[in-house]
N, C-alpha and C positions, 0 to 999 in steps of 0.2 A: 063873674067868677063864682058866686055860689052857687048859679045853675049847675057849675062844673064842678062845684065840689059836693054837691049833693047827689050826681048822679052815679048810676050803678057801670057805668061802661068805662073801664081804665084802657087811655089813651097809650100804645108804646113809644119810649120816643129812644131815639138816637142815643151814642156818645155826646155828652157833652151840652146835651140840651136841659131847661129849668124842667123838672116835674113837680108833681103837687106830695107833697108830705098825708097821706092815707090815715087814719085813723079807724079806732072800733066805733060804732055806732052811738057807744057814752062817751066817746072822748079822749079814751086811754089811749096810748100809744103802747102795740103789741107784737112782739116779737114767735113766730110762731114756725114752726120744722115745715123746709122746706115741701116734704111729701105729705103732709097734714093738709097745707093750703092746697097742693093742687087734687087732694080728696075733696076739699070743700067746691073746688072748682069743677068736681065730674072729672075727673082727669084719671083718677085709681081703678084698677078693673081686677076682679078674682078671676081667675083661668084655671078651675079642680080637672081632674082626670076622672074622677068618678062621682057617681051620688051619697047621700047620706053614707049609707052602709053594706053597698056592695064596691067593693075592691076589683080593682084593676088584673089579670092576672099575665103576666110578663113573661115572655120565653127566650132574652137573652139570657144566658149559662153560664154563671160563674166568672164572666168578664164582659165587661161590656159592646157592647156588638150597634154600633152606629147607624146601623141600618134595620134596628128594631127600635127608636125614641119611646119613649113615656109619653114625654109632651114635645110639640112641636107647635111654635109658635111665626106665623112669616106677618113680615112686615112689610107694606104697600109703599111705591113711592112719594105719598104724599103724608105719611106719618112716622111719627121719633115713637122706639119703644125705649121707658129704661127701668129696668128690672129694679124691685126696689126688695124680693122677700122670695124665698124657695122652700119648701119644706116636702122632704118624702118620709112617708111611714109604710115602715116595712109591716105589714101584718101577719108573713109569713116568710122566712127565706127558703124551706125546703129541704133536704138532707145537706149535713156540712159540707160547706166550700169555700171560697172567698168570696167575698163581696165588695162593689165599690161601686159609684155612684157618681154623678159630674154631670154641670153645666156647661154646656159652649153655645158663643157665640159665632154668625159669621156669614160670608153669603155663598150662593151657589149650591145650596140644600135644597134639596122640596120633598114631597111627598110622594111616591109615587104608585101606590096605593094602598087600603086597608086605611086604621086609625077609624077613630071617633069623631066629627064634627063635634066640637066646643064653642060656644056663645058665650063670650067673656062677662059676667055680670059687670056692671057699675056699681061702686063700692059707696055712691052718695044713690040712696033707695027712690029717690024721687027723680030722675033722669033714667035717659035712655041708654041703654045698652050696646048700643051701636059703637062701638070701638074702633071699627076702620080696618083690625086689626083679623085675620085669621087664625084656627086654633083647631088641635087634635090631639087625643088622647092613645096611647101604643096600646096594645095589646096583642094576642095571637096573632093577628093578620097583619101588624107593621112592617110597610115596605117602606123605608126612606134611604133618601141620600146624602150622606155628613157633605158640610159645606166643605168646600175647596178653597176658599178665600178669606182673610181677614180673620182666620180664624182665635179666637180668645176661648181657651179650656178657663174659665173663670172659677169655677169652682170642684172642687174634688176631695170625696172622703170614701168612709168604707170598712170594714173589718179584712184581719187578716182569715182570719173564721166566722159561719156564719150557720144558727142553725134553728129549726123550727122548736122551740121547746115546751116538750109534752107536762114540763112541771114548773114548779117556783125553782128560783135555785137555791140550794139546802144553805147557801151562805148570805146572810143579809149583805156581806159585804160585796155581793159581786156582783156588777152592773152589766147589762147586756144592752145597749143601746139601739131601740127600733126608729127612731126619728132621726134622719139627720137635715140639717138646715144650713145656707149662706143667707146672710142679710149683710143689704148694701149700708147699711148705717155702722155697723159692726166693721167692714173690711175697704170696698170701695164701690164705685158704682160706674158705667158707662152708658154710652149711647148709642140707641141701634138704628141707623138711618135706612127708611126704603130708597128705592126697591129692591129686592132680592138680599135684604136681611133677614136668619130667622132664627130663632132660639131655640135650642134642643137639650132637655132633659133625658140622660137615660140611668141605667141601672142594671147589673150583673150578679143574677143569683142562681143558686141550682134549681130554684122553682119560685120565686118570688111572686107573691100575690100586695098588692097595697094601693097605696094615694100619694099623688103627689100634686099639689097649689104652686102656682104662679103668682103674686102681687106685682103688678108691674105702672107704669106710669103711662098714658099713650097721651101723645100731643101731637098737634096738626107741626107740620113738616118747614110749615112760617114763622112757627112762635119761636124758632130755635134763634140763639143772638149772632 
C-alpha cells in the first residue's frame, strides 16, 4: 500500500469501487477549482488570433457573416474540447454601425480555405504543446463553413452602435465597451466531443480590426466518465 500511495500515477476506477483518499505532498487535505488542476495536469491550452501587437483585421460587415470565423477551432475523434474563457477586443470597429459577436458550437463545419494556422500553447510552460486539437485565425481571406449540426450559439453580445473613436469622450460618465468576454465559470460550460466537432468565433463590424483568445480544456477522448 504505500508503494501506491507514494506514487505519482492515479489509477481510474469504476462506479462503486474503494479509491485512495490523495492528499498535498505536506499532508493537507485540498480542495481546488476544477480547471486549475487540469492546468496543473497540462490539460489548459491558450488559442490567440494574433501576436503581441498586430491585430487581426476582419471583413464581416455590420452582422455577422458565418462563413468569415475569427477563430476556428476542430476537434479530432479521439479528443474532448471544453471551452473554459473567450475574450475579443475590439481595437477598431470602423465607421458607425452595429456590432455583435457570438460563440457556436457544433459539427459539420470546416475550413475551407484561407485563415491562420494556430498552435495552441500549453498553459503549464514546461510541457508540450501538442494539443491534439487544430486551430485558425479569420481574417481577409476566411472561407468557412458554420456547422449544420448540434449546433449551441453559446454565447452572444454586441452594441446596438459601434464606432472607431477619434477622441476621449467629453463625459467621464460614458462607457464605450471594446472587450467583450463569456466565461464558463461565470454562466455554463459544455463538452465538444470528436470527430467533426468544431468551435467558431465570429464578429460583425463595419471595419473591425482586433484579438480574440480561446482558453479551453483538451482531454484524450477515454478520460471522459
Amino acid at each position: 500500500m504505500a508503494a501506491i500511495l507514494k506514487g505519482k500515477t492515479v489509477a481510474r476506477s469504476g462506479d462503486g469501487a474503494d479509491v485512495y483518499l490523495r492528499a498535498l505532498l505536506s499532508g493537507e487535505i485540498g480542495m481546488a477549482d476544477y480547471f486549475f488542476v487540469q492546468a496543473m495536469k497540462g490539460n489548459q491550452y491558450y488559442i490567440g488570433s494574433a501576436d503581441v501587437s498586430t491585430p487581426t483585421t476582419w471583413t464581416a460587415t455590420a452582422t455577422i457573416d458565418v462563413t468569415k470565423a475569427a477563430l476556428l477551432v476542430s476537434v479530432p475523434s479521439n479528443k474532448v474540447l471544453i471551452p473554459v474563457h473567450i475574450e475579443l477586443y475590439m481595437e477598431a470597429f470602423g465607421t458607425s454601425a452595429q456590432f455583435e459577436c457570438q460563440a457556436v458550437s457544433g459539427t459539420g463545419g470546416s475550413r475551407t480555405s484561407g485563415m491562420t494556422a494556430i498552435t495552441p500553447v500549453n498553459m503549464r510552460t514546461n510541457l508540450s504543446d501538442n494539443s491534439g486539437v487544430t486551430a485558425w485565425a479569420g481574417g481577409n481571406t476566411t472561407v468557412t463553413v458554420g456547422q449544420t449540426d448540434k449546433i449551441n450559439v453559446f454565447w452572444r453580445d454586441g452594441k446596438q452602435f459601434a464606432i472607431t473613436k477619434t477622441a476621449e469622450s467629453a463625459t467621464v460618465s460614458s462607457f464605450d465597451p471594446v472587450k467583450f468576454v463569456w466565461d464558463a465559470v461565470l454562466t455554463n460550460t459544455f463538452v465538444m466531443c470528436g470527430p467533426d466537432a468544431q468551435l467558431m468565433v465570429h464578429q460583425g463590424s463595419q471595419a473591425g480590426t482586433g484579438f480574440v483568445k480561446l482558453i479551453a480544456l483538451v482531454i484524450n477522448s477515454s478520460d471522459l466518465p
